[in-house]
VEXDREN-2710 file (C-alpha; in Angstrom, 1 decimal):
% VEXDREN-2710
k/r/px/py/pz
1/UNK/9.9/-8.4/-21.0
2/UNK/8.3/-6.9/-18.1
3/UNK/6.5/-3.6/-18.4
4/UNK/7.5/-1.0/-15.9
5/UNK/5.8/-0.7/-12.8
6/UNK/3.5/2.3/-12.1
7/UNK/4.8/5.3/-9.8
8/UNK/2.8/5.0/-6.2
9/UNK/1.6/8.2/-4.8
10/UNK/3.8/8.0/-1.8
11/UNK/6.5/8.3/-4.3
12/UNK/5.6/12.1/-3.4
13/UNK/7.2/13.1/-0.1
14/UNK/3.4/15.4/0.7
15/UNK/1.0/12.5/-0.5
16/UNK/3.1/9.9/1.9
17/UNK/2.9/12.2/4.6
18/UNK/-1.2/12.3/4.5
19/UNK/-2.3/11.0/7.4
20/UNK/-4.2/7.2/6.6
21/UNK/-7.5/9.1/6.7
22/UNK/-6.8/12.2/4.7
23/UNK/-5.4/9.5/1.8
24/UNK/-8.2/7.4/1.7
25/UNK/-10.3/10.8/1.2
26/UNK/-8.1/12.2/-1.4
27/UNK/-6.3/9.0/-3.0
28/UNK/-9.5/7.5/-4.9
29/UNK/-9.4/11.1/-7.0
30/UNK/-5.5/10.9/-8.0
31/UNK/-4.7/10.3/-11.7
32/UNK/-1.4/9.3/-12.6
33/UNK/-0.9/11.4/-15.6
34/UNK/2.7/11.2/-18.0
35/UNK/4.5/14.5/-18.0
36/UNK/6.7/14.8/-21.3
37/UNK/9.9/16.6/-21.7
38/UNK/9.5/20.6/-22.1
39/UNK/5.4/19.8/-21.6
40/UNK/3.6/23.2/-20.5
41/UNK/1.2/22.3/-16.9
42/UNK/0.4/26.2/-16.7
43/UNK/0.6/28.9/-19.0
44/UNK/0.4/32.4/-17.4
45/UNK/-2.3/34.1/-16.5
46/UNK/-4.9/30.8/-17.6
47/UNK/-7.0/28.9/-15.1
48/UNK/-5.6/26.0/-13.2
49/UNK/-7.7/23.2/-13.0
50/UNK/-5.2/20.5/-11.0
51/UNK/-3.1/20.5/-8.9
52/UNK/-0.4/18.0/-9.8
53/UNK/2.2/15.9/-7.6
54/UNK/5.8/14.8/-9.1
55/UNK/6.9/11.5/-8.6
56/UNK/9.8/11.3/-10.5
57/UNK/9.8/14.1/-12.7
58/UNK/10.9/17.7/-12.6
59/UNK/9.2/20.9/-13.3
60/UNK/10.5/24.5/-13.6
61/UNK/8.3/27.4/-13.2
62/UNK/9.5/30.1/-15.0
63/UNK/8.7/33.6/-15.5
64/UNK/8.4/35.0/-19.2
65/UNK/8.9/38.5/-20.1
66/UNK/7.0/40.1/-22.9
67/UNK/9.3/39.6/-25.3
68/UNK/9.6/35.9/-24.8
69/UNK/12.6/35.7/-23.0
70/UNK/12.2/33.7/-19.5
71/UNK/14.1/32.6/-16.4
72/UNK/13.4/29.5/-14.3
73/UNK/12.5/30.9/-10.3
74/UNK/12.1/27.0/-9.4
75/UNK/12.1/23.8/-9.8
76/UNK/10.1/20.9/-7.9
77/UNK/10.1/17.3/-7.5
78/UNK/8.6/14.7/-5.4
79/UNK/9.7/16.4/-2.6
80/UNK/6.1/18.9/-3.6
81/UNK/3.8/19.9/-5.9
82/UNK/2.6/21.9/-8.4
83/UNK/-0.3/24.7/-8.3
84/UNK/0.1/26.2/-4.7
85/UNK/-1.5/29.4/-6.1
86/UNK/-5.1/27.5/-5.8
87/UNK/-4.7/26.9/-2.1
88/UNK/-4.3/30.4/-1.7
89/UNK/-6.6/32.0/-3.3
90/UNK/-5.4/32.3/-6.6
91/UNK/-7.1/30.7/-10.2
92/UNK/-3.9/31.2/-12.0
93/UNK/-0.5/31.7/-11.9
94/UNK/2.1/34.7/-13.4
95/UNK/4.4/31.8/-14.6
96/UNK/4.4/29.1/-16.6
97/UNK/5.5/25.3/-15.4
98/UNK/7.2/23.6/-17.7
99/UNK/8.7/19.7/-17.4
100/UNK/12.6/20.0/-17.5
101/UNK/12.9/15.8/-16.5
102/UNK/9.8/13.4/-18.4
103/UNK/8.5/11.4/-15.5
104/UNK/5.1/10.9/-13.9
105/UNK/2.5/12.9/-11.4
106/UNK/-0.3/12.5/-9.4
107/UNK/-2.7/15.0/-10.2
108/UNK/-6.4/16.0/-8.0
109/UNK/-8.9/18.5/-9.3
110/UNK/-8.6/21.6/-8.0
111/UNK/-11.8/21.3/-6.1
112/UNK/-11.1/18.3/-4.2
113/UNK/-8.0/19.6/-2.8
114/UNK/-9.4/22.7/-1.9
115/UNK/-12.1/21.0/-0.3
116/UNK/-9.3/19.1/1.9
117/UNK/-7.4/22.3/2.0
118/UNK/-10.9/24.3/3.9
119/UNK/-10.9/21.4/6.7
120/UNK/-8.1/23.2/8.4
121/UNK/-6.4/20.3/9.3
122/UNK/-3.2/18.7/8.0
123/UNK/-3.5/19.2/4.4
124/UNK/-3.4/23.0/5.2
125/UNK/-0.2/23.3/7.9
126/UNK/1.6/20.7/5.4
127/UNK/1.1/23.5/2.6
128/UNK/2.0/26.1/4.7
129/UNK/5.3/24.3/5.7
130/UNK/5.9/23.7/2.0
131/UNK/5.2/27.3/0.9
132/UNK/7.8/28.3/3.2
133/UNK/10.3/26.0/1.2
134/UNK/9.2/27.6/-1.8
135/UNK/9.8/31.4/-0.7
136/UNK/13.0/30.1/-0.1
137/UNK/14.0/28.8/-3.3
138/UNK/12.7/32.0/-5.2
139/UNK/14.1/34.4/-2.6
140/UNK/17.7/32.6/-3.2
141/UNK/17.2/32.1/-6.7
142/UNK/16.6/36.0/-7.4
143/UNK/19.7/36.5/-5.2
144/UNK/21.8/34.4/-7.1
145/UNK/20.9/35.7/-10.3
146/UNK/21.8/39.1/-9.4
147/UNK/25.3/38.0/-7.5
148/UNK/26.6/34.9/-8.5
149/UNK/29.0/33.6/-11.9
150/UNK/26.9/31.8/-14.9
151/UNK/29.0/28.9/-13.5
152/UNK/27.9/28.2/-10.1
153/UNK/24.4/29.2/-11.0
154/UNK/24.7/26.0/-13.4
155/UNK/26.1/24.2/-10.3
156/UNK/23.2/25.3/-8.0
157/UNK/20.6/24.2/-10.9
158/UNK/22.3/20.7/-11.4
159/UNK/22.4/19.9/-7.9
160/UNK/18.6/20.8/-6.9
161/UNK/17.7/18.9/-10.3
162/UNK/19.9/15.9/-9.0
163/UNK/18.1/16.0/-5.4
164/UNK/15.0/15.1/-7.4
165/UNK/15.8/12.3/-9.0
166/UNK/16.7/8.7/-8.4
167/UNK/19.3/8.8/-10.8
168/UNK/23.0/11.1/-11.8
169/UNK/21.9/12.3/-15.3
170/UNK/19.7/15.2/-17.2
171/UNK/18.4/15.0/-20.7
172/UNK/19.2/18.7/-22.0
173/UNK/20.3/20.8/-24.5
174/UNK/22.4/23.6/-23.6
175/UNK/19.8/25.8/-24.8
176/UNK/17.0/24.9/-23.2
177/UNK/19.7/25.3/-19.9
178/UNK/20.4/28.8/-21.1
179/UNK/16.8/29.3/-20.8
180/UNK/16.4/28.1/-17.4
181/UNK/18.7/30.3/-16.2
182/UNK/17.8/33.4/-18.0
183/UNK/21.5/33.4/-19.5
184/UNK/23.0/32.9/-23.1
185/UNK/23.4/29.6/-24.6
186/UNK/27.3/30.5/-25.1
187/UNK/28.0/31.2/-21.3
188/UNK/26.3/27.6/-20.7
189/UNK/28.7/25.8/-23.1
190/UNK/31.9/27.4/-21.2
191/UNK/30.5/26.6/-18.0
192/UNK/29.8/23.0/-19.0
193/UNK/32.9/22.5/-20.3
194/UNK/34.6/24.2/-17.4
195/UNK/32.7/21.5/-15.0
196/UNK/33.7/18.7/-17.7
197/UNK/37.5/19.4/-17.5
198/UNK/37.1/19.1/-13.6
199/UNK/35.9/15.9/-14.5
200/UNK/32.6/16.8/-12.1
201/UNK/30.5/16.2/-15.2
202/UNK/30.1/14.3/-18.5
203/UNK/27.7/16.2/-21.0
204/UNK/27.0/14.6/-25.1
205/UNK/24.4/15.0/-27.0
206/UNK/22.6/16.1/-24.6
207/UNK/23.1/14.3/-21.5
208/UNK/24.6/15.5/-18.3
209/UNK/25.7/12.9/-16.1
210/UNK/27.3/14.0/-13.1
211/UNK/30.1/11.8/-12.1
212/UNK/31.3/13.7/-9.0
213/UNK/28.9/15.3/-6.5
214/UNK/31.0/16.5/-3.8
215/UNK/33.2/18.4/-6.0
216/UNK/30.0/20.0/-7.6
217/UNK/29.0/21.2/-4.2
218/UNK/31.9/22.9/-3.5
219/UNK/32.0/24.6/-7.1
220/UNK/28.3/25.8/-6.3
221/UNK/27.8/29.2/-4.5
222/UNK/26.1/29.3/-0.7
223/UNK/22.6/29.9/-2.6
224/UNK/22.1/25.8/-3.4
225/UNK/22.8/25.0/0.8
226/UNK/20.6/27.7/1.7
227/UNK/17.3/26.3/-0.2
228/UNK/18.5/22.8/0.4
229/UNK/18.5/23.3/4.2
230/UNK/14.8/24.4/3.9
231/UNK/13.8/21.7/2.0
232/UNK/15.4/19.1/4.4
233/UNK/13.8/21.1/7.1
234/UNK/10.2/20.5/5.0
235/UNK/11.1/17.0/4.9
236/UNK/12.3/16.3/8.5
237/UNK/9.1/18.0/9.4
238/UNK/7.2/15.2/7.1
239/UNK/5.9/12.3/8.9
240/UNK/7.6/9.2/7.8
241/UNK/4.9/6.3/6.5
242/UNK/5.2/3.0/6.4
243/UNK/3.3/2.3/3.2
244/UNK/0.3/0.8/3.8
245/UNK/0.0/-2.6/2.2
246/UNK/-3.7/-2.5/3.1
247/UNK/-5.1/-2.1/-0.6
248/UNK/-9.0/-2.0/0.3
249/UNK/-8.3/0.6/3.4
250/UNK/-7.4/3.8/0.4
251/UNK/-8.5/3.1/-3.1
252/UNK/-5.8/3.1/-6.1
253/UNK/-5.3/6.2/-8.1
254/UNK/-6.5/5.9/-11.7
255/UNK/-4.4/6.0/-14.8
256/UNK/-5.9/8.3/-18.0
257/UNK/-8.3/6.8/-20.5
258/UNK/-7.1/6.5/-23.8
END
């Protein structure tokens, strides 16, 4: 049987779009680094030491109240990365990001990407681009919150988890969807089951598989086009890469040590 091959940094839309130069600079620091279901990459308010890009996983941030309850304010993929903050002048972060799809990342030390970062060059206008993305997400996902029915903020969530992936389905238990989006476990079951009756969904023991996308779109409210059409923008904006089969010109990223 053969054993599965490892994720490649260009995996991640921002690492592929690194010019040839700035990857051979950057690329030889990279470890590929598992991230496990409901795993915590920040806590709030504690240092961050990396700076960690998806490749096929998905991570929430989430804000957490002082009595414990929290609400997810966004999610990222391989289409970014995790730990902005450090680029911009922060150590830590008032949320915590936790893994809502296991997968993999890329992650640098927090010094060598703000080394990068200082050159001025196009490390730093690709962050600013993809900060932009992110103000959107949070700006529409406080909006929705406030405005819009338990079930299309479900079909907003699903549909921004399913642009992330290579696949239709989510691992997840109704109550860890609750507490994503800052709702009650029991408004999550009716909406599921509304979306299953459609037939836009299938969801047992804990797996969602959507089985009709189009239909989900039009169930969701305005809030999932509007952060969709900034991230496409982000992406359109991204340098497409051939990927360079070169393997001397950038050295390999390493994988943990035991």
């Amino acid at each position: 049987m053969s054993a599965t091959p490892q994720p490649e940094p260009q995996q991640n839309h921002l690492l592929a779009a690194l010019s040839p130069e700035v990857q051979t600079r950057l690329f030889q620091h990279l470890e590929l680094v598992p991230l496990p279901l409901r795993s915590v990459l920040y806590e709030s308010g504690r240092p961050m030491r990396h700076v960690y890009f998806p490749t096929d996983a998905i991570v929430s941030l989430q804000y957490v109240m002082e009595n414990g309850a929290s609400t997810a304010i966004l999610v990222v993929g391989n289409e970014g990365l995790l730990g902005i903050s450090l680029l911009m002048g922060g150590e830590s972060t008032p949320s915590r990001s936790l893994v809502q799809s296991a997968g993999y990342a890329y992650r640098l030390p927090r010094q060598r990407v703000k080394e990068e970062f200082n050159r001025h060059g196009q490390l730093l206008l690709l962050m600013l681009r993809y900060t932009q993305a992110l103000i959107t997400q949070v700006s529409q996902t406080a909006v929705c919150n406030r405005h819009h029915s338990i079930d299309q903020q479900l079909c907003r969530w699903l549909l921004l988890s399913m642009d992330r992936l290579s696949h239709n389905h989510l691992t997840m238990t109704q109550e860890f969807i609750g507490n994503m989006l800052g709702v009650r476990r029991e408004g999550v079951t009716q909406a599921a089951l509304k979306l299953q009756h459609l037939g836009v969904i299938s969801y047992s023991r804990g797996l969602i598989k959507v089985l009709d996308r189009s239909k989900l779109e039009q169930l969701s409210c305005e809030c999932y086009s509007v952060v969709k059409k900034e991230t496409d923008l982000l992406l359109d904006y991204i340098p497409q890469r051939q990927v360079i089969t070169n393997t001397d010109a950038i050295p390999t990223a390493t994988l943990p040590k035991p």
